[in-house]
N, C-alpha and C positions, 0 to 999 in steps of 0.2 A: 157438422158443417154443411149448410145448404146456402149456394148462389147460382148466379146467371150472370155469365160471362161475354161479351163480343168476345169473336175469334182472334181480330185483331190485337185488340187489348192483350188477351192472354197470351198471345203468339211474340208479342213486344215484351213481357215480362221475362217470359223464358229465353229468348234470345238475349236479351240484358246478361242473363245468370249463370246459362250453361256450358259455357265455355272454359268456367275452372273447374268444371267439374272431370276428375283423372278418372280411366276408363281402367286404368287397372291401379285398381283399390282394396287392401285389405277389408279394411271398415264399410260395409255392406251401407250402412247410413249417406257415406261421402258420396255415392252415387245418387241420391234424393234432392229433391228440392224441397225447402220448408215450402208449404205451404199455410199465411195466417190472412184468415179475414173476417174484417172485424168495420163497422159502420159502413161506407160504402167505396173499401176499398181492399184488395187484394194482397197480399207481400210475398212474393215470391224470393227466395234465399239460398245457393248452394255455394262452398265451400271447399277446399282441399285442405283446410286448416293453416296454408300461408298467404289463403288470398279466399276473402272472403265479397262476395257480390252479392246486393238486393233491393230490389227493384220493386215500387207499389204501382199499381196500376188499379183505375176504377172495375167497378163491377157491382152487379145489386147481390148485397149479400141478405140473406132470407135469413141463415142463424149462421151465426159465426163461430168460429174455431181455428183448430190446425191439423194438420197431418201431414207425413213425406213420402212420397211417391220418385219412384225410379225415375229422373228427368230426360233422357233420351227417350224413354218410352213414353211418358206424356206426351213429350215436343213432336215426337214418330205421328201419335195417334191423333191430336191435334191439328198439324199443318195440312193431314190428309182429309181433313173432314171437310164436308160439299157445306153444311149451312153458316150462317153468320152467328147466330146464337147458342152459347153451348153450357148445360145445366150441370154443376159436379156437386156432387153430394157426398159424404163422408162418413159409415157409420162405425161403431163403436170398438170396432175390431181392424180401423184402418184399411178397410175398401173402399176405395176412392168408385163412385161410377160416374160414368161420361156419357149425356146424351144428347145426341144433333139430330135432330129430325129424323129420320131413322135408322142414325148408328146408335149403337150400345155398348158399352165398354164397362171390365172392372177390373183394376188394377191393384196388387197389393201391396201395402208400402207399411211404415212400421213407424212406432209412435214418436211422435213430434218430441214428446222431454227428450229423449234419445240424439238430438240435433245439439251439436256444438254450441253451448251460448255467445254471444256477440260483446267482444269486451266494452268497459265502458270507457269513457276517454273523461275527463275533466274540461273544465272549459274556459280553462285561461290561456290553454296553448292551442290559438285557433288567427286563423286568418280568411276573409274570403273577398275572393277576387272574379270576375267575369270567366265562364266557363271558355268562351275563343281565345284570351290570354293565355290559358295553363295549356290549351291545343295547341297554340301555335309554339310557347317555347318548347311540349313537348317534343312536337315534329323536330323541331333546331334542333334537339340535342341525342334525341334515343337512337338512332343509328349508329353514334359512337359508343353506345355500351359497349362492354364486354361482354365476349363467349368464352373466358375460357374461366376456369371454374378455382383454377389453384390462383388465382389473384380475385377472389369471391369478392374484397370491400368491391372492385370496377362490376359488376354484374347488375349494377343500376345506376339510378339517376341521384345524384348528392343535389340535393336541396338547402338550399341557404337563407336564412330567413329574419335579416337585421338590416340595422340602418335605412327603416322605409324601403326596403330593397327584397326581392327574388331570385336568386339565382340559381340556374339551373346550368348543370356540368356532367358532361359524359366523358368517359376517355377509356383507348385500350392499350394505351402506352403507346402507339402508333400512330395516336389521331387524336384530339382533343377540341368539346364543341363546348362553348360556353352563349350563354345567353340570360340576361337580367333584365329584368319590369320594375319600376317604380311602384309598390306597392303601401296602401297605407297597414303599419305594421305596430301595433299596441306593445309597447317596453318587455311586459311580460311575456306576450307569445314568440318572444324571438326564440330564435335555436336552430340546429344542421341535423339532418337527417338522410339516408341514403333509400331510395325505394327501390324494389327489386324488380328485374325484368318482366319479369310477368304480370306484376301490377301495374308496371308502365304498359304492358299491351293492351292491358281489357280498357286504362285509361282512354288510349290513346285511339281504341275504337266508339269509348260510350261518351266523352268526353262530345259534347255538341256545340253550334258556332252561337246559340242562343242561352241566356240564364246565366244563373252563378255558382259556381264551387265552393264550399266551404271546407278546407284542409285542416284538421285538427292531430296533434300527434303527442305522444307518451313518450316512457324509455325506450320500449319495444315495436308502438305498431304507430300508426296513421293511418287514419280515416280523411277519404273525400267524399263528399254531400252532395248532389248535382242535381239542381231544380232549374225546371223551366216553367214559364208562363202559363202553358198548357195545363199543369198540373201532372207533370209527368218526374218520378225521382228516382235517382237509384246512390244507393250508396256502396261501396266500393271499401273496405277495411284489410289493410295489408300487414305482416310481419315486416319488421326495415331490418335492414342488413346491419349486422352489429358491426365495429371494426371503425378506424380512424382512415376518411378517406386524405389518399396524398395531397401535400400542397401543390395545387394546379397552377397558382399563381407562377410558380419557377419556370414553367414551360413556356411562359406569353413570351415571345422576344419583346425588349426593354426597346430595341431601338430598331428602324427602317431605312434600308437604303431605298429602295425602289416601290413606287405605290402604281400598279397597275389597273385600268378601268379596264371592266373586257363586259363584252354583251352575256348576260347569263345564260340564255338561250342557245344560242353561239356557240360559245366555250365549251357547255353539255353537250349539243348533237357532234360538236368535234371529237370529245373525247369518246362518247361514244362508238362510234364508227374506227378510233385507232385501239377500244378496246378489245375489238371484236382478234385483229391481228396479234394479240398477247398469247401465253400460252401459262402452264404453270409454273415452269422454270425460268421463264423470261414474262412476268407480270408486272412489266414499268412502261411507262410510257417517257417521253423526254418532251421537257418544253424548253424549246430554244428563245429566250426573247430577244431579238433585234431591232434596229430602228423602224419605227412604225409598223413590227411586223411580228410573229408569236406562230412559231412551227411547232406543230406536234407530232413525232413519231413515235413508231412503235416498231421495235425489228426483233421478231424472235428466226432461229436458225430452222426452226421445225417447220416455223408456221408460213411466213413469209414478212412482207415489211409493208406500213403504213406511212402514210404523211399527209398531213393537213394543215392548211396556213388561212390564220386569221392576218385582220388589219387591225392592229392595236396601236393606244399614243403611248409609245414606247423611246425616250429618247435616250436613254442613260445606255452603258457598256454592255457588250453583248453577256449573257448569263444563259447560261445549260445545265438545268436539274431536273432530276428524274424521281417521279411520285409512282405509287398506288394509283392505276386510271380510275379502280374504285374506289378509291377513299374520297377522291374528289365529286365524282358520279355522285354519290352518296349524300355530300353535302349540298351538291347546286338540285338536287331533285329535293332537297329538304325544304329548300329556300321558294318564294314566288316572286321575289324582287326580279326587273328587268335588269338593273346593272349589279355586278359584283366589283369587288376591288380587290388584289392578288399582293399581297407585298411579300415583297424580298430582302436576304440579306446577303444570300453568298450560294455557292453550290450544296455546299453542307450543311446551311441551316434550315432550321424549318417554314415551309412559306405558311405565309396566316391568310385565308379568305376573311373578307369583310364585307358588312352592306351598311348603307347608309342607316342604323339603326344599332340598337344592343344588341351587337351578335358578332363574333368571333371563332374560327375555326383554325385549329394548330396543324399542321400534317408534317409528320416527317419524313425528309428526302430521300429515298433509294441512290443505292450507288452507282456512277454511271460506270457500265461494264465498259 
């Protein structure tokens, strides 16, 4: 393997890729980047075997091939190099050398069969939609994953994928964010699947506001495709969480007493600032709504006590329930609408955030001490 690479280029491939890659690893391979190229493009590929990343990028390839080399230490020896053009060559014994004007590098990496193969997927269960789409309902939804690991099906993102329709659903039993897109959806590729944490973070950084994704998925894994304009791609292949996620429908409340407009902006820097007066044992905050009025405090005994009052159109009977300041935080930092809408039903039940658009968030109430 003999090419000539921009630094940039290369430096954009490996950023793509090495991020799944786990630093403490049995399998000496798992630390490598494939490295394939082949007419006048590059493929860079690393893996932990549940989340697989790879990303093409140009470069003039002189003779083509592969090999895999330790990815920190490329990325190390790389980003420090002073010139724009960088020549890697690969000889028969898997020494990668690296020259930039006058550095000189040789690295030993070990042979490319040795590299995981990439499963293949079929190609009736496929759908693809604008790549700002799948960003933004990610953002709406992946803060309510789950962290805790003995309720595994919550540890992603359940994907629904029928009736022309997307939907996308997080929840940790304490918080519940749902958001659907009108998507055009062929009979055959419908189907639900859940994707795993992880796969939703490298999404949710390589995912860009340009191009389009193509999502395709099996028993087991799913694959998303991500091209732009530019000619720039990376594909992204994940293990999905096996397990039947819960019916989330049961949590929506059926009915609304109280639909509140509040400024999104607003309502965040408030809560923010009564969050600060929370402690661990005293982590709620209270919203009082009154007439044309919406008090927020926070009194723990350790810390001291907060209060903040908006001006909401508020006209119905006075209501006092007490949330999570972060589960709310979490939602309106998701959102970029300027207004939200809060509905209610009682002290005990759960308030649902709304925006003028497919997006719904469930939170449920703390008790007031």
């Amino acid at each position: 393997m003999n090419l000539t690479i921009a630094k940039d280029q290369i430096l954009v491939g490996l950023q793509a890729v090495q991020n799944v890659v786990s630093t403490r690893t049995t399998l000496p391979i798992l630390s490598n980047v494939l490295i394939r190229a082949d007419g006048d493009r590059v493929e860079f590929t690393a893996t932990d075997l549940d989340v697989t990343v790879a990303c093409k990028v140009e470069a003039k390839v002189k003779k083509g091939g592969s090999t895999t080399v330790p990815v920190k230490k490329l990325f190390g020896i790389v980003r420090e190099l002073g010139g724009n053009e960088i020549d890697i060559e690969t000889d028969d014994k898997n020494v990668t050398s690296i020259r930039c004007n006058s550095s000189f590098y040789k690295i030993h990496g070990l042979n490319a069969e040795e590299f995981p193969p990439l499963p293949k997927f079929k190609d009736d269960k496929k759908v693809s939609l604008p790549q700002e789409t799948v960003k933004a309902m990610m953002r709406k939804t992946s803060f309510a994953v789950s962290t805790d690991e003995s309720r595994y099906v919550l540890n992603g993102i359940f994907i629904s994928l029928k009736d022309h329709k997307m939907t996308m659903v997080a929840t940790d039993g304490r918080r519940l964010a749902l958001v659907d897109e009108e998507v055009d959806i062929a009979e055959k590729s419908s189907g639900e699947f859940i994707v795993p944490a992880k796969a939703v973070n490298e999404l949710n950084r390589l995912l860009q506001e340009k191009g389009d994704v193509e999502i395709k998925f099996g028993e087991n894994q799913a694959a998303f495709a991500l091209k732009d304009d530019k000619g720039f791609s990376v594909l992204v292949i994940t293990k999905l969480i096996e397990g039947n996620y819960p019916n989330y429908r049961q949590v929506i409340p059926a009915e609304v007493k109280e639909r509140v407009p509040l400024n999104r902006e607003e309502f965040l820097q408030a809560l923010r600032r009564a969050e600060i007066m929370t402690s661990e044992k005293a982590n709620s905050v209270k919203l009082t709504f009154g007439k044309n009025n919406l008090a927020i405090t926070a009194n723990s005994p350790e810390v001291g006590e907060a209060r903040e009052t908006l001006a909401v159109n508020y006209k119905g009977k006075e209501i006092a329930i007490a949330f999570n300041p972060r589960y709310l935080i979490d939602a309106l930092n998701a959102l970029s609408e300027d207004e939200v809408f809060f509905e209610l039903i009682d002290e005990l039940s759960p308030g649902v955030l709304k925006i003028n658009g497919p997006f719904l968030y469930v939170v449920m109430p703390m008790r007031l001490s």
